[in-house]
C-alpha positions as CSV (number, residue, x, y, z in Angstrom):
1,X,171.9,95.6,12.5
2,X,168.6,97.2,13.6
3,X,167.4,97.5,17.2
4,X,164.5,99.6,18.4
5,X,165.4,101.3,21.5
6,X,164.1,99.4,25.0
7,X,161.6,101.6,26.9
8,X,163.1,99.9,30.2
9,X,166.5,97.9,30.6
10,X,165.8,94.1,30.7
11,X,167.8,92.3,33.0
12,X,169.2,88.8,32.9
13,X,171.7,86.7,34.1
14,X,174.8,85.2,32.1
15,X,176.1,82.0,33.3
16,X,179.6,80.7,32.2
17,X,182.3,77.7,33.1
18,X,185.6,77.6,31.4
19,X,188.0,75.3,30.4
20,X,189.7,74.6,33.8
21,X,186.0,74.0,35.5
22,X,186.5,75.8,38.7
23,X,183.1,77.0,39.3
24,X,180.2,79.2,37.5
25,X,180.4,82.9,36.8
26,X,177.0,84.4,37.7
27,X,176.3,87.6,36.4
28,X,173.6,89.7,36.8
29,X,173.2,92.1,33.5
30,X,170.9,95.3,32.6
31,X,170.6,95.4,29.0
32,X,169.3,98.4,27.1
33,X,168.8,99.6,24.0
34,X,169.6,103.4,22.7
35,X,169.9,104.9,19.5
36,X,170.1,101.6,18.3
37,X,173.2,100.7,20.3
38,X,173.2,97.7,23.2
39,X,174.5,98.5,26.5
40,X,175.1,96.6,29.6
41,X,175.3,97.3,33.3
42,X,176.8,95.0,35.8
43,X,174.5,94.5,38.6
44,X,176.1,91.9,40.5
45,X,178.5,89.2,39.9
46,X,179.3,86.0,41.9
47,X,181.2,82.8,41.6
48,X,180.2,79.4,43.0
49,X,182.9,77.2,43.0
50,X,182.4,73.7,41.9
51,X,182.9,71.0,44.6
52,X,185.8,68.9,44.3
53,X,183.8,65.7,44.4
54,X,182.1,67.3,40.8
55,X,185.0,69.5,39.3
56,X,186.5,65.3,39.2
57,X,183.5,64.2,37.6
58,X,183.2,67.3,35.0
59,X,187.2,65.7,34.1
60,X,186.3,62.2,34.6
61,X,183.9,63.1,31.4
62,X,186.8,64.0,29.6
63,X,188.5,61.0,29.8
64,X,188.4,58.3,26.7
65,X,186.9,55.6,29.2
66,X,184.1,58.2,29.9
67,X,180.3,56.3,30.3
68,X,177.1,57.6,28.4
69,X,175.3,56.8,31.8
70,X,177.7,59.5,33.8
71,X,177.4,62.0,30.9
72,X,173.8,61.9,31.0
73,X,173.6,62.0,35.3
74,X,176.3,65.3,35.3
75,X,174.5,66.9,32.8
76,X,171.2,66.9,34.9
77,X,173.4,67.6,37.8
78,X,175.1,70.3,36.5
79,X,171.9,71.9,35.2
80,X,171.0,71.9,39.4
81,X,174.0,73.5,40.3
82,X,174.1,76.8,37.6
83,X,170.2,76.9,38.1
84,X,170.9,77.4,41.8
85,X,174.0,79.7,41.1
86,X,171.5,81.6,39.0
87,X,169.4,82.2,42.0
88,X,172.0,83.1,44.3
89,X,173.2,85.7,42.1
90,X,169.6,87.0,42.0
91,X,169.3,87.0,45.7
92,X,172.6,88.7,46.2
93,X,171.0,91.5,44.5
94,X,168.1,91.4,46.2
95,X,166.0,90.6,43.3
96,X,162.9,88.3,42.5
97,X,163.3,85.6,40.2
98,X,160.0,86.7,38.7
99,X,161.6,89.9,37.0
100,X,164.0,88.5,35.4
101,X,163.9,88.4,32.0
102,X,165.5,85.3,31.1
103,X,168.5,83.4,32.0
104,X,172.0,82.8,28.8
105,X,173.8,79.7,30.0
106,X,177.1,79.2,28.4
107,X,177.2,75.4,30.1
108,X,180.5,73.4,30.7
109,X,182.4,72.3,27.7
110,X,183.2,68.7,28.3
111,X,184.0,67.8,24.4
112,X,185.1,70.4,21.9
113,X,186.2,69.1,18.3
114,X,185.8,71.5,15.9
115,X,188.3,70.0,13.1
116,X,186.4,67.3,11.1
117,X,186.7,63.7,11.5
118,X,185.1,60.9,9.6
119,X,182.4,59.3,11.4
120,X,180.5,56.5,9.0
121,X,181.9,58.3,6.0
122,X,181.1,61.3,6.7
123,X,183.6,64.8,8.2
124,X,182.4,65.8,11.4
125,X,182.8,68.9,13.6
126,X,180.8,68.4,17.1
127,X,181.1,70.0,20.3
128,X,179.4,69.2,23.8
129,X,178.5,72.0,26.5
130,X,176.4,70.1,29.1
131,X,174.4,71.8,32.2
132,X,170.7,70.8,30.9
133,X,169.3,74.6,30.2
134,X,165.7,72.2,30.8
135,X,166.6,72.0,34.2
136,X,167.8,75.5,34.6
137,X,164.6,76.9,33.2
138,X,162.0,74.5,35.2
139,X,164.1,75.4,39.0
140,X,164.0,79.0,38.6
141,X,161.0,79.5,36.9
142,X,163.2,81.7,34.0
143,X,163.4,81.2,30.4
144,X,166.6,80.0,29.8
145,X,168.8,79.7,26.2
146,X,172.1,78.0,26.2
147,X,173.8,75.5,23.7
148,X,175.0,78.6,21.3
149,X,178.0,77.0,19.9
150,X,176.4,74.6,17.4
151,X,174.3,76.4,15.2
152,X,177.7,78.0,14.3
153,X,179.3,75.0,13.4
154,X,176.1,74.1,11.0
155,X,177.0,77.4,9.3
156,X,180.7,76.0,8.9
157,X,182.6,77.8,11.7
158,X,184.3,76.3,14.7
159,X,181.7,77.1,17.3
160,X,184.7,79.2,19.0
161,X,185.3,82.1,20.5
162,X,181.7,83.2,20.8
163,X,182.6,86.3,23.4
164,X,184.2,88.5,19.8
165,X,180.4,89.7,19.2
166,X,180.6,91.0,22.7
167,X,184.2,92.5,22.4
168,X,182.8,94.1,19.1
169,X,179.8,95.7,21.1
170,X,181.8,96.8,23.9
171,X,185.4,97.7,22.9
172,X,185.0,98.6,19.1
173,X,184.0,101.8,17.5
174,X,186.8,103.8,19.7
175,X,189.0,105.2,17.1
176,X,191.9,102.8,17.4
177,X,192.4,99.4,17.2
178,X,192.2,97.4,19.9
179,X,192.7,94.0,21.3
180,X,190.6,91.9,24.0
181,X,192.5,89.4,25.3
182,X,190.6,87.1,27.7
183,X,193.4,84.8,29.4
184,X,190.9,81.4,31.3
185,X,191.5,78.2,30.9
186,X,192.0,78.9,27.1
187,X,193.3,81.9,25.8
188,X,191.9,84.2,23.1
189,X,192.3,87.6,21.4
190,X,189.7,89.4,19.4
191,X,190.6,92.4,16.8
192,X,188.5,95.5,17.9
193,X,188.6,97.7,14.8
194,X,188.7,101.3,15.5
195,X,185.4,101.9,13.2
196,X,181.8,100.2,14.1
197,X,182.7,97.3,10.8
198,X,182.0,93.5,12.4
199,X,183.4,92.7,9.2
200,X,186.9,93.9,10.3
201,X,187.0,91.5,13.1
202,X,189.6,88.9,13.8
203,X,189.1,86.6,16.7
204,X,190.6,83.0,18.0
205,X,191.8,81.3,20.5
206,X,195.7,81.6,20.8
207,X,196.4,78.3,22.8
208,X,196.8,77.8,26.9
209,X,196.1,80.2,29.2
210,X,195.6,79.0,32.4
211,X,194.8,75.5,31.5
212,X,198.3,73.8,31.8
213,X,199.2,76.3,35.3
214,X,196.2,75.2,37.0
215,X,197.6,72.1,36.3
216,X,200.9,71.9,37.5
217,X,199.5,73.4,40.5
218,X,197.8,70.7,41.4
219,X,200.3,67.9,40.2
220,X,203.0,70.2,42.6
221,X,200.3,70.1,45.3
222,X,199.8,74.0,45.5
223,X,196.5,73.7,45.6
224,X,193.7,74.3,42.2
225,X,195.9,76.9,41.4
226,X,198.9,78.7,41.5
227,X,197.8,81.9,43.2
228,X,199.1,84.9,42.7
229,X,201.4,83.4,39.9
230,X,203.8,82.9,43.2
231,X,205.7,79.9,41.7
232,X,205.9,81.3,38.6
233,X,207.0,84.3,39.5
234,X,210.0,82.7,41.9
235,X,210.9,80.1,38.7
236,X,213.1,80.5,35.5
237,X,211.9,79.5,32.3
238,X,213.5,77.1,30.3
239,X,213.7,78.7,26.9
240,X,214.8,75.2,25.1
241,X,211.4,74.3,26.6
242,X,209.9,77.3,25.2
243,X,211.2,77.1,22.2
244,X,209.7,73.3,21.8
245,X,206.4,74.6,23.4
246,X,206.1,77.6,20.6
247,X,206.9,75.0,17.7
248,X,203.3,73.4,18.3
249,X,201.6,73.1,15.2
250,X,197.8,74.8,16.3
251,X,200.3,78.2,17.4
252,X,201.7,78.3,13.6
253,X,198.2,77.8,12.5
254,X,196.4,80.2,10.5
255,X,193.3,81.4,12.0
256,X,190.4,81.1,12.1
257,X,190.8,78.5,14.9
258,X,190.0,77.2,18.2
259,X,190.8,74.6,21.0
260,X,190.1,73.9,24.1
261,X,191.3,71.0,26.8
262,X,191.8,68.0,24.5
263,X,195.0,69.4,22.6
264,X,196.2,71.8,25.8
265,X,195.2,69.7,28.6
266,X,196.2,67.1,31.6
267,X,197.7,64.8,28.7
268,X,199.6,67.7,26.9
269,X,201.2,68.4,30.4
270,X,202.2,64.7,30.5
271,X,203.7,64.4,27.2
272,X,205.9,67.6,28.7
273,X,207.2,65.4,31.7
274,X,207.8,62.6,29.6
275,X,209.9,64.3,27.0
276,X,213.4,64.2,28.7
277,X,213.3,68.0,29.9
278,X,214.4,68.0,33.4
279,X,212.8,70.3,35.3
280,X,211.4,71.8,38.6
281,X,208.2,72.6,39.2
282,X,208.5,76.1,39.7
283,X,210.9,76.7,36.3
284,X,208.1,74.5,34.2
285,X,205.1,77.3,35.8
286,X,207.6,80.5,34.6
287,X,208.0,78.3,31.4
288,X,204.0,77.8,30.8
289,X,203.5,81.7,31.8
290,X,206.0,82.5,29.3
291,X,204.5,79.9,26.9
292,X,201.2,81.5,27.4
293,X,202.2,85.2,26.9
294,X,204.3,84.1,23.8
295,X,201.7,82.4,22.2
296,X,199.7,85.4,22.9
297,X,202.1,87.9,21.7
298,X,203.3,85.9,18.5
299,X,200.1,85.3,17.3
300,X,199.5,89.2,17.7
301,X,202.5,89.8,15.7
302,X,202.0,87.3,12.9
303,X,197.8,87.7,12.7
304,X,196.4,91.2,14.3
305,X,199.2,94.4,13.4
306,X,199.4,93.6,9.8
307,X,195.1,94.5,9.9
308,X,196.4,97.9,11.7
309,X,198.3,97.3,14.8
310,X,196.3,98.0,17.7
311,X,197.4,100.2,20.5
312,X,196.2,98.3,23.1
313,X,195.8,95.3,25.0
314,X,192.8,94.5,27.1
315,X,193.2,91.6,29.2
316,X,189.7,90.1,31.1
317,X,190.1,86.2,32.9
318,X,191.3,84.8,35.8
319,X,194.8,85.1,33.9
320,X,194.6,89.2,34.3
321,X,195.6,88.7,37.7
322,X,198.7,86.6,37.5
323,X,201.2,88.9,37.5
324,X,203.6,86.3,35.7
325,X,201.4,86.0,32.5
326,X,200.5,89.9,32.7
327,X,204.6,90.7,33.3
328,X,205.3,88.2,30.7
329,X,203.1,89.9,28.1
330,X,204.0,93.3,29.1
331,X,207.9,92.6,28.1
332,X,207.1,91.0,24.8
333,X,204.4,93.8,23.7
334,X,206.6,96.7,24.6
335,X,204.8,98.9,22.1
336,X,201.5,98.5,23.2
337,X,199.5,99.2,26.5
338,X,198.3,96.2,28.0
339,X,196.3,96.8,31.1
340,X,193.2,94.9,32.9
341,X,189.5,95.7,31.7
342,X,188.9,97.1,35.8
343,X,190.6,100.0,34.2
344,X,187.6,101.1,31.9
345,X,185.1,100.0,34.9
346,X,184.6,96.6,33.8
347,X,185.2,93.1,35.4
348,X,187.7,90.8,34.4
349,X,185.9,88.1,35.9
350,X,182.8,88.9,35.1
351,X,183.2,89.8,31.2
352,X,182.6,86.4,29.6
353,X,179.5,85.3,31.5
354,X,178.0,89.2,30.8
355,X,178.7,88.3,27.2
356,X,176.5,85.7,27.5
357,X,174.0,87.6,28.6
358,X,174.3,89.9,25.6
359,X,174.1,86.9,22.9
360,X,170.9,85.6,24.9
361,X,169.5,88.7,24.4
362,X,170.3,89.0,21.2
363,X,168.5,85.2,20.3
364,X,165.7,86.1,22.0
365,X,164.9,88.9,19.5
366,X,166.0,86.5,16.6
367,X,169.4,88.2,15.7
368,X,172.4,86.5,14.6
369,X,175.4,86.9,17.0
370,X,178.5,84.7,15.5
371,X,180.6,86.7,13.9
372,X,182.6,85.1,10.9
373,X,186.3,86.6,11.6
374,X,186.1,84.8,14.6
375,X,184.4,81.5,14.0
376,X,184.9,81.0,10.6
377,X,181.5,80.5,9.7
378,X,179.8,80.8,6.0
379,X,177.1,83.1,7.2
380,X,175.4,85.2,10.6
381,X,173.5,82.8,12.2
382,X,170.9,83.0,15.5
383,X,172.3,81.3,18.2
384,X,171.5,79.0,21.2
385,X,168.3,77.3,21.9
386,X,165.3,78.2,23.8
387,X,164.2,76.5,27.1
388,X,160.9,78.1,28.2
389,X,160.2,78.3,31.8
């Protein structure tokens, strides 16, 4: 890939919400370009929690019974609400909107199918990420690209993990093999070869990772979450549970591979209740830690070490600071060093949404930013569309 070096960084901001729809990660990235090689600085980083009143409607739109109308209202309304988290990250900063170069808006996922199913006789993959980049674009006065996942899926990949190209870019190339693991709502891991070959690289998303916690959480009135992993930590999983939970047929899957809410979701956590397994609230949060480290570390095992087994694990999410998941995955990767991304001066919170950034930048200049051992896909494609201010 050719890039001719930037006289002046650029810098943008990368907008992402996950899987469990808690709010928007604002970032504010530098971008520059030397010897040919892209590198970022974080400038400043913010989250903006989503109201109760909308983090129900985002799951309302996940529900069978959802209503075209609503879809079409919370899509304009989300499109507000990251335009405005946009600008508060740019003000944080003490920045004008005017000198930024553009805005990379991951959006919400609200629908995400990427195995086919036959619609009027014809397979069909689809996903939905809504947060109208139109919207974003016209109230801050930035050009903004979002909707990357689907010119992916036209090439024949899943659309999912997207983040690898930026794992690639800033992890690869060290020597060793590495893993990034980035533990939100969903978990995934991407193979960082030790030499600068995108064709080495094995990315997909493992299962849960904070998904069926945040959860319980709330079913157990702890609040949105379980913080500090404290009921997890005090439980004891049940390992018939486990067992059951690590017999699910996307973990034996072959990659490549993703998922999202509609197979690990409010309904999976149901079916879990339902299934005869007695059990306190505080033993099934140790069990879905446990489930969500296992998953992790199995698919590690089974996938990653037989490409050369990496020596490390890099661990970036909400899900880096629960020490129940991150003492769960220490005990079942004993050989390898897992430690949080703040250790190489990065932001665990922050990572996904600058990735975003980077694969804005990158369709800006018309270069393809997919890469195939992740997604799957037939060929490198450009990705996202193009709002102009």
């Amino acid at each position: 890939m050719t890039r001719e070096n930037s006289p002046r960084p650029v810098t943008a901001v990368g907008l992402m919400s996950g899987t469990s729809a808690d709010g928007i990660d604002a970032a504010l990235v530098e971008i520059s370009i030397e010897e040919g090689n892209l590198s970022t600085r974080l400038v400043a980083f913010e989250k903006t929690p989503f109201s109760s009143d909308v983090r129900d409607l985002i799951f309302r739109l996940t529900a069978p019974e959802a209503r075209v109308p609503d879809l079409a209202r919370i899509n304009f309304l989300l499109g507000e609400i990251f335009a405005e988290a946009a600008l508060s990250v740019i003000g944080k900063a003490g920045l004008d909107p005017k000198g930024i170069s553009f805005i990379a808006s991951h959006g919400q996922t609200v629908f995400h199918g990427p195995e086919p199913t036959m619609v009027a006789g014809r397979a069909i993959s689809c996903t939905l990420q809504i947060g109208e980049p139109s919207i974003i674009a016209q109230k801050t006065g930035i050009t903004t690209i979002a909707d990357f996942r689907p010119a992916d899926m036209g090439a024949g990949g899943q659309g999912a993990p997207l983040v690898p190209y930026a794992d690639f870019l800033l992890f690869g190339g060290q020597g060793e093999p590495r893993v990034a693991l980035n533990l939100g709502g969903i978990a995934n891991v991407t193979y960082v070869p030790g030499e600068r070959d995108m064709g080495r690289v094995l990315a997909f998303d493992t299962g849960p990772g904070n998904v069926l916690l945040d959860e319980v959480a709330r079913r157990s009135g702890w609040g949105e979450f379980d913080p500090q992993g404290i009921h997890a930590l005090e439980g004891h999983r049940s390992e018939d549970l486990l067992s059951s939970l690590m017999a699910h047929p996307y973990i034996l899957r072959d990659p490549p591979k993703s998922t999202g809410r509609e197979m690990f979701g409010p309904r999976f956590l149901s079916e879990i209740l339902e299934s005869g397994f007695p059990i306190a609230p505080d033993d099934l949060a140790a069990t879905l830690a446990a489930f969500t480290a296992e998953a992790v570390a199995a698919q590690i095992r089974w996938f990653l070490d037989p490409k050369g087994p990496p020596v490390e694990i890099l661990v970036s999410g909400g899900g880096a600071r629960n020490p129940a998941i991150m003492k769960e995955l220490a005990s079942r990767l004993p050989e390898k060093k897992v430690r949080p991304i703040e250790e190489l001066g990065l932001s665990s919170e922050a990572k996904e949404a600058v990735a975003f950034a980077i694969l804005g930048y990158e369709t800006l200049h018309g270069r393809p930013s997919n890469v195939c051992g992740a997604t799957g896909a037939q060929r490198r494609v450009v990705l996202g569309k193009i709002c102009p201010a």
